[in-house]
N, C-alpha and C positions, 0 to 999 in steps of 0.2 A: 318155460321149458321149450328147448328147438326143436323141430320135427323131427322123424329119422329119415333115414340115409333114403333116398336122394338127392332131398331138399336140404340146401344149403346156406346159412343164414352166415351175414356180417355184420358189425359194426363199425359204427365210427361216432359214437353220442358226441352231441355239442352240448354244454351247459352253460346256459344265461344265468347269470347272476344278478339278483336287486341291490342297484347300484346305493341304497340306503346303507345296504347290508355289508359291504367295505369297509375296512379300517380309513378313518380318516387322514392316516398317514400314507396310504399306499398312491405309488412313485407315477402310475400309469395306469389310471382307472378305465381307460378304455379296453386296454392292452390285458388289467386283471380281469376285466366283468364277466370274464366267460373262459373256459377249459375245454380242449379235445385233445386226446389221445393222440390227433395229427397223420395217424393213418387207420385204413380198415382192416378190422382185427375179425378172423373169420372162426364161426362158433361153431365147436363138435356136435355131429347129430345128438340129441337125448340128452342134451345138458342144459343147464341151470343160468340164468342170465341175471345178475343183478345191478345193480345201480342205488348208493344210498346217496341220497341229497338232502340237505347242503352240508352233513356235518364234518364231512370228511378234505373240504377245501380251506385255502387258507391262500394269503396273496401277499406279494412281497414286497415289503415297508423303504420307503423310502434311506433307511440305513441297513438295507439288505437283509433283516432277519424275515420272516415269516411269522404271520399273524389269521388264528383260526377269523373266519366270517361270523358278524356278528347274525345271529340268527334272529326272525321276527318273534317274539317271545309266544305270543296271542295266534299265530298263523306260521308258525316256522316250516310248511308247504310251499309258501309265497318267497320263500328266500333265495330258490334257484328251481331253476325247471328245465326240461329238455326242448330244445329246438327241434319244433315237428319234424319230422322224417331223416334224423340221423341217427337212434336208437337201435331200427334195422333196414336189411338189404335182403333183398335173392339176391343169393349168387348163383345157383343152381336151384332149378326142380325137375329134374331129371333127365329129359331129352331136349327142356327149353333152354335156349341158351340166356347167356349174363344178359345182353343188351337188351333182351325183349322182357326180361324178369325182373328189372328193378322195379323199386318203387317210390313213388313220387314222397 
């Protein structure tokens, strides 16, 4: 849940992916191992933030279709995770400004 107003929260998650955990057809295993949204998406005060992993990715096959990630069957935890400190941001708390409120 984000704080209220006038703290300020963004995102920008990055998700690693276990490179086991790929279709063994997919075109560019570097290029699929990981997902971001690719810009900071800024979150209303008193609202709800979620994130399901891994079930909701899928990478794209060497003949263009898309195919779900095979997930670890025994640990399907370990099959993709957040890259520390892109989950969240200050963008504001209150009279502090952005630059001195990020976080590492």
């Amino acid at each position: 849940v984000t704080p209220d107003f006038p703290v300020l929260l963004a995102s920008c998650p990055l998700v690693q992916f276990e490179r086991s955990c790929l279709p063994s057809n997919v075109s560019d295993r570097d290029q699929q191992g990981s997902f971001s949204l690719g810009c900071r998406v800024l979150l209303p005060p008193e609202s709800f933030l979620t994130l399901r992993l891994p079930f909701v990715y899928g990478a794209e096959t060497r003949d263009g279709s898309t195919s779900p990630l095979k997930h670890l069957e025994q640990q399907p935890e370990l099959t993709a995770w957040l890259v520390g400190g892109t989950a969240l941001q200050i963008v504001s708390a209150g009279h502090v400004a952005e630059k001195e409120a990020n976080v590492p």
